[in-house]
ZALUM-180897 format. One line per 3 residues: number of its first residue (from 1); their letters; for each residue x, y, z of C-alpha. Coordinates in steps of 0.2 Angstrom, whole numbers. Layout:
BEGIN
NUM = a = X/Y/Z  ...
END
This chain:
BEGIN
1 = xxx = -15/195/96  -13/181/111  -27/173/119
4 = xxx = -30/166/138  -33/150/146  -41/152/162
7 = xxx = -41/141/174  -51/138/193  -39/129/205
10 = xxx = -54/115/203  -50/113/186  -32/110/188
13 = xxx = -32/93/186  -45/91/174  -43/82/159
16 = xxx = -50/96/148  -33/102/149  -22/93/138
19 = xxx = -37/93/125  -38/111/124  -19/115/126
22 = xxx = -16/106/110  -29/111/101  -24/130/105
25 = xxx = -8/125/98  -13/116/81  -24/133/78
28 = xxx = -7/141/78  -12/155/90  -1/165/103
31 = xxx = -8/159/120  -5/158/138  -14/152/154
34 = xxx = -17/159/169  -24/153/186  -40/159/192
37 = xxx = -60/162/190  -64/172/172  -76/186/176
40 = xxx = -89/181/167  -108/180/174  -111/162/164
43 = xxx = -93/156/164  -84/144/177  -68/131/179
46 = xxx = -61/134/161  -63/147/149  -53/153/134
49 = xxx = -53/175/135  -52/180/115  -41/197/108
52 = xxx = -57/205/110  -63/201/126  -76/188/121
55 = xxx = -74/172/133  -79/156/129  -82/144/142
58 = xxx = -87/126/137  -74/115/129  -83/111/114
61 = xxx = -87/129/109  -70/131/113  -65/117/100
64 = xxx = -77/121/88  -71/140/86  -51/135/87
67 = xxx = -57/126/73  -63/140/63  -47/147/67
70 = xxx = -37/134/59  -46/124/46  -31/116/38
73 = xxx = -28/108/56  -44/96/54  -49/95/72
76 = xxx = -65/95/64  -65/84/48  -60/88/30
79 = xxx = -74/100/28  -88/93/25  -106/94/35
82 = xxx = -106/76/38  -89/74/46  -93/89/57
85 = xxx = -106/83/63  -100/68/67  -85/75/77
88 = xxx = -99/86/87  -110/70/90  -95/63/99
91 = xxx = -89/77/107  -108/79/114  -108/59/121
94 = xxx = -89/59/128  -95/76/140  -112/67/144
97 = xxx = -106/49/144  -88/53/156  -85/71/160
100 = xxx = -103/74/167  -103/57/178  -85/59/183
103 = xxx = -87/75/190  -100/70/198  -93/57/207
106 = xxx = -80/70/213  -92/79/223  -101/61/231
109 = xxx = -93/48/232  -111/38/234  -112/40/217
112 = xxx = -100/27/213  -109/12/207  -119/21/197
115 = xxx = -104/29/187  -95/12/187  -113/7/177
118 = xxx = -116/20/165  -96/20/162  -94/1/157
121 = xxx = -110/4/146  -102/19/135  -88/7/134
124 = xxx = -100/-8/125  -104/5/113  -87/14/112
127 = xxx = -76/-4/109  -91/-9/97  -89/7/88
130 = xxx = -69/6/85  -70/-12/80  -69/-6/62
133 = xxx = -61/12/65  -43/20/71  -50/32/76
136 = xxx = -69/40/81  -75/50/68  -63/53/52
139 = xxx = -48/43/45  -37/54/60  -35/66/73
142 = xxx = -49/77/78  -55/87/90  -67/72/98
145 = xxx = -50/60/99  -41/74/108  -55/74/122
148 = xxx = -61/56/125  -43/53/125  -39/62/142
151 = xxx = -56/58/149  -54/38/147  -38/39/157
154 = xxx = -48/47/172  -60/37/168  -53/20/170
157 = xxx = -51/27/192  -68/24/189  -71/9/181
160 = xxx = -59/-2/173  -63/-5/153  -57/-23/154
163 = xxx = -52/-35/140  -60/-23/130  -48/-25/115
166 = xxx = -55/-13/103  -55/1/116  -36/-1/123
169 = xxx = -29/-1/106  -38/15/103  -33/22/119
172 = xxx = -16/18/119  -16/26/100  -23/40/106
175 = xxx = -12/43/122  4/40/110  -1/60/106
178 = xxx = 2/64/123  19/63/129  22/70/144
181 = xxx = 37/81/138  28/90/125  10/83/121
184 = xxx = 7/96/111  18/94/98  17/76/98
187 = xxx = -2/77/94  3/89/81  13/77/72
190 = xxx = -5/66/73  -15/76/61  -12/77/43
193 = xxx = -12/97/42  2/101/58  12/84/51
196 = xxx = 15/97/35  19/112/46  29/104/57
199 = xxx = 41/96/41  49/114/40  56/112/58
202 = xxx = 73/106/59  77/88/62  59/82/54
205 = xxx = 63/68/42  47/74/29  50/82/15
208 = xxx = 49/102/20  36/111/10  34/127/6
211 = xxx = 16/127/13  4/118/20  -8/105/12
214 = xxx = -26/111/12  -37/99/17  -46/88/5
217 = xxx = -64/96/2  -76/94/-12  -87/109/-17
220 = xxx = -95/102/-31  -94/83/-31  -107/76/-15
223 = xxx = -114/59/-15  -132/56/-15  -131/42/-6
226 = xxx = -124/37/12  -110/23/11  -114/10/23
229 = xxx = -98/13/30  -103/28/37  -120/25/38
232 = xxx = -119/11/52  -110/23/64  -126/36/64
235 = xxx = -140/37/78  -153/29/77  -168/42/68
238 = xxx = -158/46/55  -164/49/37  -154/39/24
241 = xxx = -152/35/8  -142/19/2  -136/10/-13
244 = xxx = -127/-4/-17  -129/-24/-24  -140/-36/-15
247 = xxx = -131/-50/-6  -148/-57/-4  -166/-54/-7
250 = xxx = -179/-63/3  -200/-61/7  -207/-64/23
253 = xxx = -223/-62/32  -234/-71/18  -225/-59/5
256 = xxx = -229/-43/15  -211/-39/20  -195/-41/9
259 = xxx = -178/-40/18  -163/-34/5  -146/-35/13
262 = xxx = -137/-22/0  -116/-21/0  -107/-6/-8
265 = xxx = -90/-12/-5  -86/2/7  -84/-10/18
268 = xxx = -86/-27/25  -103/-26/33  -119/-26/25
271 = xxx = -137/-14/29  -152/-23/30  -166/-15/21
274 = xxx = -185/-20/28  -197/-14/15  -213/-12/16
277 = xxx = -228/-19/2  -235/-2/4  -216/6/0
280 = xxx = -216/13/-19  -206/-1/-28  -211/-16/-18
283 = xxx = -217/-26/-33  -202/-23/-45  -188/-28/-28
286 = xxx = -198/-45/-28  -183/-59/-34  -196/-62/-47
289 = xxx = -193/-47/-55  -178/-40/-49  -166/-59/-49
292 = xxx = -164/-58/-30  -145/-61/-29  -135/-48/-37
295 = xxx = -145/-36/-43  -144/-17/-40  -153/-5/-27
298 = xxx = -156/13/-20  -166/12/-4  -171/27/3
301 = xxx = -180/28/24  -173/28/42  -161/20/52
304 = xxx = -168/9/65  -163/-1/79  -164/-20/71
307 = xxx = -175/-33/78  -162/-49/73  -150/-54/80
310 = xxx = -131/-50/77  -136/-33/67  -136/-16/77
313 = xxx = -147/-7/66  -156/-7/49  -164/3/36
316 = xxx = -183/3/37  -188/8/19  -197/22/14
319 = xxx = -197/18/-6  -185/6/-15  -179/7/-32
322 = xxx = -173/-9/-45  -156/0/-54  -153/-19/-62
325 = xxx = -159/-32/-61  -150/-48/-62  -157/-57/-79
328 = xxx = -149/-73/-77  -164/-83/-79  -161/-91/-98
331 = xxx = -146/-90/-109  -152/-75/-118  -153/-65/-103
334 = xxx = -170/-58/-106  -176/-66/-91  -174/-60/-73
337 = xxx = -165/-75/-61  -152/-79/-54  -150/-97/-63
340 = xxx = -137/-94/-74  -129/-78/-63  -111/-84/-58
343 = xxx = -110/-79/-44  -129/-84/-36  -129/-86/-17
346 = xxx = -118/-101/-12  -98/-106/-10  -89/-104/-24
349 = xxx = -71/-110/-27  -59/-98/-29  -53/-105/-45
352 = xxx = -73/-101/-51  -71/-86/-46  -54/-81/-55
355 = xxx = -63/-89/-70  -76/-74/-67  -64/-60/-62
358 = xxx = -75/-46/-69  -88/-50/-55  -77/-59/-41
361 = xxx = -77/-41/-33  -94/-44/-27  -88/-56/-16
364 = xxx = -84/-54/2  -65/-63/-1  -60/-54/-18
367 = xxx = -68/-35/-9  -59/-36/6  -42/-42/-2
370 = xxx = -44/-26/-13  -47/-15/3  -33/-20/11
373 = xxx = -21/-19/-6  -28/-1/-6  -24/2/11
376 = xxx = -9/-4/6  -4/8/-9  -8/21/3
379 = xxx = 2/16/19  16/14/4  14/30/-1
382 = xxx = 14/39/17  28/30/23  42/37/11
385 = xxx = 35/53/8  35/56/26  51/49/28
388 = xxx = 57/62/13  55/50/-2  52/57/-19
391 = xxx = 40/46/-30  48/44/-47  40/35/-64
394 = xxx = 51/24/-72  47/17/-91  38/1/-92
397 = xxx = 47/1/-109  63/-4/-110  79/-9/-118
400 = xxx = 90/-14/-103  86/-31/-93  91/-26/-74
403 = xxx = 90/-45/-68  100/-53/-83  89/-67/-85
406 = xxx = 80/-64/-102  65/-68/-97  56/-52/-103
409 = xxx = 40/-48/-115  45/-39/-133  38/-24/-139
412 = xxx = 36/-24/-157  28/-17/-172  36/-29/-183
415 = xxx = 20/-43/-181  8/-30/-189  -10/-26/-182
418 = xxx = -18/-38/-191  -20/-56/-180  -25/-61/-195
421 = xxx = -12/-59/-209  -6/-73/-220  12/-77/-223
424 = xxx = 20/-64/-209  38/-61/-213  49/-54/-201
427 = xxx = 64/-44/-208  82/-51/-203  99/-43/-202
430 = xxx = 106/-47/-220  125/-51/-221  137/-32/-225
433 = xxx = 142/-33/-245  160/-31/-246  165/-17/-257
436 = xxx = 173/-22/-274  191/-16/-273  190/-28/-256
439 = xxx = 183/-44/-267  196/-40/-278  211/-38/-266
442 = xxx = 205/-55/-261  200/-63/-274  200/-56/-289
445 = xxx = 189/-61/-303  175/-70/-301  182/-87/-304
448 = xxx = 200/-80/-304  215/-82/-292  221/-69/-279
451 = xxx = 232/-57/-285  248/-53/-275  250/-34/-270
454 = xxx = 266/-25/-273  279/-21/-257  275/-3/-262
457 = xxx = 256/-6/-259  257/-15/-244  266/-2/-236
460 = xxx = 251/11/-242  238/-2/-236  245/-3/-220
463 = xxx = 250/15/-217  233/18/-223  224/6/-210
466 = xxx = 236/13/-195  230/31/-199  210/23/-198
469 = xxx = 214/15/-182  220/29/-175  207/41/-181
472 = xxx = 193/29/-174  203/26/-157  204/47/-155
475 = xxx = 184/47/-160  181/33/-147  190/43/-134
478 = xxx = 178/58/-136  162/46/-141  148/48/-126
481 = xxx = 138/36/-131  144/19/-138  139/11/-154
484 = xxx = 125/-2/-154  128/-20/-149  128/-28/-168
487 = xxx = 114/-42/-172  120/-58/-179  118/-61/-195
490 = xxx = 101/-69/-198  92/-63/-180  77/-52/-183
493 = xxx = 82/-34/-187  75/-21/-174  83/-9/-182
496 = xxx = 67/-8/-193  56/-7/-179  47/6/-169
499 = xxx = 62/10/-154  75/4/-169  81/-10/-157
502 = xxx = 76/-22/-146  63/-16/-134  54/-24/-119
505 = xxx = 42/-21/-104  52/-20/-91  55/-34/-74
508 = xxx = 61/-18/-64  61/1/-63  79/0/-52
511 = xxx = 91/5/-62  80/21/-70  76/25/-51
514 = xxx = 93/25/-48  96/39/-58  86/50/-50
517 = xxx = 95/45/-33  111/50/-39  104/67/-38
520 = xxx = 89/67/-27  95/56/-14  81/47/-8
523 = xxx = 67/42/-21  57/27/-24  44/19/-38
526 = xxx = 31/8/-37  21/2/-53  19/-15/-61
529 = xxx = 32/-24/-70  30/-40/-81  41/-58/-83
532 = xxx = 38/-71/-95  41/-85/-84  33/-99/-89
535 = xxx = 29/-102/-73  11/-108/-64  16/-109/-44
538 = xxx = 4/-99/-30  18/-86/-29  22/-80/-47
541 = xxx = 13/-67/-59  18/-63/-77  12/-46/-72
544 = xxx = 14/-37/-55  17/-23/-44  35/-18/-37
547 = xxx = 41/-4/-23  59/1/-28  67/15/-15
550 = xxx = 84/19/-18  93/28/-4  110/38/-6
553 = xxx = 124/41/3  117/22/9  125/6/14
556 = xxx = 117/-12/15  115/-9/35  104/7/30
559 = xxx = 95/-2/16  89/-16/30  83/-4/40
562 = xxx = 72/5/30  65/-13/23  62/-19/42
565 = xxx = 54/-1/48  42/-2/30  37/-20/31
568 = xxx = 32/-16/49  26/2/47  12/-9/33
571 = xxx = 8/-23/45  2/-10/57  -6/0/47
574 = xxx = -15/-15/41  -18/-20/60  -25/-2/63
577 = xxx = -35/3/48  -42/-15/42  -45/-23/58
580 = xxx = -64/-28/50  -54/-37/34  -43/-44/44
583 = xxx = -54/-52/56  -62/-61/40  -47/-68/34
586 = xxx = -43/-75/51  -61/-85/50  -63/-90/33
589 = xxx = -57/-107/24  -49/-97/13  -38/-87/26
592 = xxx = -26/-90/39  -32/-94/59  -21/-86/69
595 = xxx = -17/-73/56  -19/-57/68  -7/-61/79
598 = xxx = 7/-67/67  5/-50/61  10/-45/79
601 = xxx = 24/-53/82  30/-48/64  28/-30/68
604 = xxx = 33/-30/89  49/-40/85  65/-39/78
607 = xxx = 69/-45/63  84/-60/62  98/-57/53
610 = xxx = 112/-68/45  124/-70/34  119/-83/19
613 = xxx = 133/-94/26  125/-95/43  109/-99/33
616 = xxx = 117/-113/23  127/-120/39  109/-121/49
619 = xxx = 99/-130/35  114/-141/33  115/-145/51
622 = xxx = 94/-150/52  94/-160/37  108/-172/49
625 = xxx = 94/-171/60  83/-180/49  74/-167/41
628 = xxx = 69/-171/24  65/-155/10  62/-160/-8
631 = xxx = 81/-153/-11  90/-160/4  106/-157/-5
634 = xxx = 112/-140/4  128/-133/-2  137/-118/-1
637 = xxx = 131/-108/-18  114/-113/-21  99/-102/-22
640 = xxx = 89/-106/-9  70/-111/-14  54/-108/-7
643 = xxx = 55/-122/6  72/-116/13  69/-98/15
646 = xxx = 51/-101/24  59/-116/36  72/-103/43
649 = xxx = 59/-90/46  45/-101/50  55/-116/60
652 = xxx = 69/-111/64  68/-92/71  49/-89/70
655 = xxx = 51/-73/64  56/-63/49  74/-68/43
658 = xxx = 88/-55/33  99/-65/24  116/-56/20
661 = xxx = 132/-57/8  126/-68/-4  136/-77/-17
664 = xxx = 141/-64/-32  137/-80/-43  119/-81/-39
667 = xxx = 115/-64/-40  115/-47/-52  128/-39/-59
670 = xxx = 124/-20/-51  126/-29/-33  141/-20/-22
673 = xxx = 157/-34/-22  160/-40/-3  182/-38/1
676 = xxx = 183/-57/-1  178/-56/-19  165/-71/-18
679 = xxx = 149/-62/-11  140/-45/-14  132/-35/-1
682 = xxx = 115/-43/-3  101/-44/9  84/-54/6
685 = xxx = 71/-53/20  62/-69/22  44/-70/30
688 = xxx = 33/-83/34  19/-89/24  27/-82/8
691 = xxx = 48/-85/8  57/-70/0  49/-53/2
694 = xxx = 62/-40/0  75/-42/-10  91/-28/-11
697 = xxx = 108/-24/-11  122/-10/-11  126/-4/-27
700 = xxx = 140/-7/-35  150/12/-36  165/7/-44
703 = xxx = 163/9/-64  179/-3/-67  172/-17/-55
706 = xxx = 153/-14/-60  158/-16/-80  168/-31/-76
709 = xxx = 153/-39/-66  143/-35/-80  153/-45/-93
712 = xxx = 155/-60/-78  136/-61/-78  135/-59/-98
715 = xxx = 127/-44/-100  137/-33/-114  142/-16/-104
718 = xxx = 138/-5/-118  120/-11/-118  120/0/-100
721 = xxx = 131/13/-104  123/25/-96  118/15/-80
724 = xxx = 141/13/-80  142/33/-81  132/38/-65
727 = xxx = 149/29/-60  161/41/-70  154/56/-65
730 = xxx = 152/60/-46  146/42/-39  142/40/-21
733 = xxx = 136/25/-13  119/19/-11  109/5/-10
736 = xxx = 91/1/-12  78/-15/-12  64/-22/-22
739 = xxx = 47/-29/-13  33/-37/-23  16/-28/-19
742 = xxx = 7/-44/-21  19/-54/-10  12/-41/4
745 = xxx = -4/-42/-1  -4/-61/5  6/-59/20
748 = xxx = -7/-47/26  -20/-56/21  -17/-74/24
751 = xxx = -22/-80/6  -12/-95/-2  -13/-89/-20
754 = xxx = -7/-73/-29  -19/-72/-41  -30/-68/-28
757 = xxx = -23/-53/-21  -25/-44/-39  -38/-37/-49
760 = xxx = -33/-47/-65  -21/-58/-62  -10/-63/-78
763 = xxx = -1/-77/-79  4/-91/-93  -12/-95/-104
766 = xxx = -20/-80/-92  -26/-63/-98  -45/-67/-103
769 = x = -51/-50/-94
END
């Protein structure tokens, strides 16, 4: 069954084309063109003939029914009524608002000032629109972005858009699916669906499926509400309902009008809702009753254009209803008011609001850092599964310490349930009794002297030990696993706990992902890890979030790589999808000025690399200069701090730094041994604001090397006995790197402390919630 694109020589250079050729090849139909009217009484320029003979001839029925063709390609949303409708609504405006006037124009020219008009209006409203959005109608792709695409670049003949900065980053994303080799499977590789499809096709680095993913649809689960983050991009008319927490609530007109700003974390922006006295629930939205700040609301009525300035539309109410009120006003809290709500309507420190974590989401700060960390989770996710990644889950329970340091939290159910049980003993490892033929061999009676054994049984003693040592040497030989690591006499005895040893939560999932690699290839982890490190800095948490890849078949060259293309793959997803977040943190205190475009240079510029000798020599060399750090004493060996690592990237280069071949004496034991036997092939990548973001190696291959750095660092090999045998049986190379998800978190968002860039932030004296 194969279709027909005809096309009148008028239309040849028409930007319909490109729209309609890709989306006949994301529908995965057989089609081919043809020049030349269609025979069709209603039909003219371009029409698309059907199998059966039906022709279709305007380029949205044309859309609309390749998309029935091919639902999983999402030209027209996920599914749902309201995401179709939203990709029609614009498809509708980008043929009345360009295509209409610009063919116009072609046929008199007289008609140029006008178009130049009505076009650099549409682009107000389209640059206005995309200040918050990638793209026009869904989180992706569709149909409407595949035909405003074309249809700006003719249009900007007409009328320049300008410094329009919104508008040219959607353009030039757009036009990025419309190479002019092969647009059409570019743009396929733009929408989640024909991304799937085209993994199987050879030289695609994404895992290869034996399918496609449907798309994401909901038959039973709708909301009945309208997120404000969807409801502020309909027309003006529309019925709505909303719900969310009042960020204020304030009477006007002699008490005739009250004006609720309601939030519901869907995004930064806030609805207005003007309510009427004669609206059912006036009275019980009154502050009095309702504790104005804070308090909870569905508000049903129609979305009008707003009368104040600096908000494009608002809800006028139609009924409003109190959910919860806010009944802060006395200490029993039997009393609506907001005197004793935390978080009433003024600045607040951010220390005050870590001291109220289970409310601080409420806040414009603490709901846009968790946006971004979301968008975050997800651009981590994307990235290595589209790059062939498989996500593994490592224990958080664990009896191996990957960084050596000791600084981990027991598990133990030796301490009992009870908090509050008297006189707690803790069992301990009791010295071994000596059997009594031994005592007697060596000192006979209690009280006695030590007998002296014949020649005959010393012989038979020591023929008898020989056989025993050889017997346990031949049992070693075959013995997979090695005996435990014995206690010291007096030490608490796990043996008698829940794991029968030692157990702790664990500082890394590495060395378990690495398992996985050794016969996976490429995987990677991300989940929270913990360190009791008595430590109360900006940058450190006793509990956070790590992204572990581990790559096969790798080197340290490889592992940079992947660490640069992820760090930069996240700031411009950040830069894409949070533009509205970002442009908060850029103007408030709390924030960083400026932070926008540091983001671009991290993610249009290569990274600097050196090798930690380079690093040491440089800092050594601008402390003769004169410059002063809090440890001026640079030498060949030390572990760089905080104020060294972000000088190199932030001074020196301006620019993220990669720091190679580190001293074996400062780092871990699994770390790949350089040829000169005084540096592993290590790489940490530094970044300004924060110091050390990345921190990876190569892995150390070669058991008899690996066992030995092992007791060089003090760690007993057989407490990693099975880390040491990926290396006896078929090792490869690899390699693989650790980034801390809060350390991101800040670097994208500009903050200074870590503990606001997580939900609950735990740290010493710190787990309240």
């Amino acid at each position: 069954m194969s279709y027909t694109l005809s096309i009148s020589p008028p239309s040849l250079s028409s930007p319909l084309l490109p729209c309609l050729r890709l989306a006949l090849s994301l529908s995965g139909v057989s089609f081919s063109e043809q020049e030349g009217e269609v025979k069709h009484p209603t039909v003219t320029g371009v029409a698309l003939t059907c199998p059966d003979g039906t022709v279709l001839g305007q380029a949205t029925a044309i859309l609309r029914f390749l998309s029935s063709l091919a639902p999983y390609a999402n030209l027209y949303g996920p599914g749902d009524s309201f995401s179709s409708s939203q990709v029609d609504q614009w498809l509708s405006t980008a043929v009345s608002s360009l295509l209409v006037p610009l063919t116009a124009l072609k046929s008199d020219a007289a008609l140029a000032p006008r178009v130049k008009k009505d076009v650099e209006q549409f682009y107000g409203v389209l640059d206005a629109h995309l200040a918050t959005r990638t793209y026009l109608a869904c989180e992706y792709l569709t149909a409407a972005d595949l035909l405003l695409g074309p249809l700006l670049t003719a249009a900007a003949e007409a009328a320049p858009p300008g410094d329009r900065v919104n508008l040219s980053r959607y353009h030039a994303t757009v036009l990025a699916a419309f190479p002019s080799s092969d647009p059409s499977a570019a743009a396929a590789a733009s929408t989640p669906a024909a991304a799937a499809a085209a993994a199987a096709k050879p030289g695609h680095s994404g895992l290869s499926l034996s399918g496609v993913p449907p798309p994401v649809t909901t038959q039973l689960f709708k909301r009945e509400r309208t997120r404000i983050k969807e409801l502020l991009s309909l027309p003006a008319g529309s019925a709505v309902t909303v719900s969310g927490w009042a960020r204020t609530v304030r009477s006007a007109d002699a008490g005739k009008l009250l004006f609720v700003e309601l939030n519901d974390g869907s995004c930064a922006a806030c609805v207005q809702c003007v309510v009427d006295k004669d609206a059912p629930g006036f009275d019980a939205a009154k502050p009095a009753k309702s504790g104005g700040t804070g308090a909870s609301f569905t508000v049903k009525g129609t979305l009008v254009e707003s009368q104040g300035k600096g908000q494009g539309l608002e809800v006028k109410a139609s009924s409003v209803k109190l959910l919860g009120a806010v009944m802060g006003g006395n200490a029993e809290g039997t009393v609506p008011g907001g005197a004793l709500y935390p978080l009433a309507k003024k600045g607040h420190s951010l220390e005050h609001l870590r001291e109220n974590a289970h409310l601080r989401a409420r806040t414009k700060l603490h709901a846009a850092a968790m946006r971004i960390r979301h968008a975050m989770a997800f651009a981590t996710h994307k990235f290595f599964n589209d790059q062939g990644f498989l996500y593994i889950h490592t224990p958080i329970v664990t009896c191996a310490d990957c960084e050596g340091a000791g600084e981990q939290f027991a598990v133990t159910t030796l301490l009992t349930t009870d908090p509050h049980k008297l006189d707690l003993k803790l069992p301990t490892v009791l010295a071994p009794e000596v059997p009594k033929e031994e005592e007697a061999a060596a000192g006979g009676e209690e009280g006695g002297e030590k007998k002296e054994l014949s020649t005959k049984a010393k012989k038979k003693a020591a023929k008898k030990a020989a056989s025993e040592a050889k017997r346990a040497a031949a049992a070693a030989a075959t013995k997979m696993r090695p005996d435990p690591v014995p206690q010291p006499v007096g030490s608490v005895d796990y043996g008698l706990d829940f794991f029968q040893k030692r157990a702790n939560l664990t500082v890394s999932g590495q060395l378990n992902v690495e398992t996985h690699a050794c016969a996976l290839s490429d995987v990677y982890t991300f989940g929270p890890t913990f360190r009791a490190e008595n430590s109360h800095t900006t940058r450190h948490l006793a509990e956070f979030w790590m992204i572990e890849p581990e790559v096969a078949f790798a080197d340290l060259e490889m592992d940079i790589d992947l660490a640069e293309d992820f760090i930069k793959y996240c700031v411009k997803y950040a830069l894409e999808t949070c533009a509205e977040d970002l442009e908060f943190f850029e103007t408030s205190e709390f924030g960083e000025k400026g932070l926008r475009d540091r983001l671009r240079n991290v993610s249009e510029n290569p990274f600097k690399r050196l090798n930690y000798t380079e690093g040491i020599e440089i800092l050594q060399q601008h402390v003769k200069d004169g410059k002063v750090f809090e440890e001026s004493n640079i030498v060949w060996g030390m572990d760089l701090g905080s104020e060294h690592e972000r000088y190199l990237c932030e001074v020196v280069f301006k620019k993220p730094v990669v720091l190679m071949n580190y001293p074996k004496e400062i780092k871990s034991f699994y770390m790949k041994l350089n040829e000169d036997n005084k540096t592993v092939a290590a790489a940490d990548i530094l970044v300004p604001k924060i110091g050390e973001l990345v921190g990876g190696s190569a892995r150390e291959e070669r058991f008899d090397v690996l066992r030995e750095r092992c007791i060089e660092c003090g760690l007993e090999p057989d407490a990693v006995w099975w880390y040491l045998e990926l290396r006896k049986f078929g090792t490869i190379k690899h390699a693989g790197f650790g980034l801390g998800f809060e350390r991101l978190i800040l670097f994208i968002t500009g903050l200074e402390n870590i503990k606001d860039v997580i939900p609950f932030p735990r740290a010493p004296g710190l787990a309240e919630f």
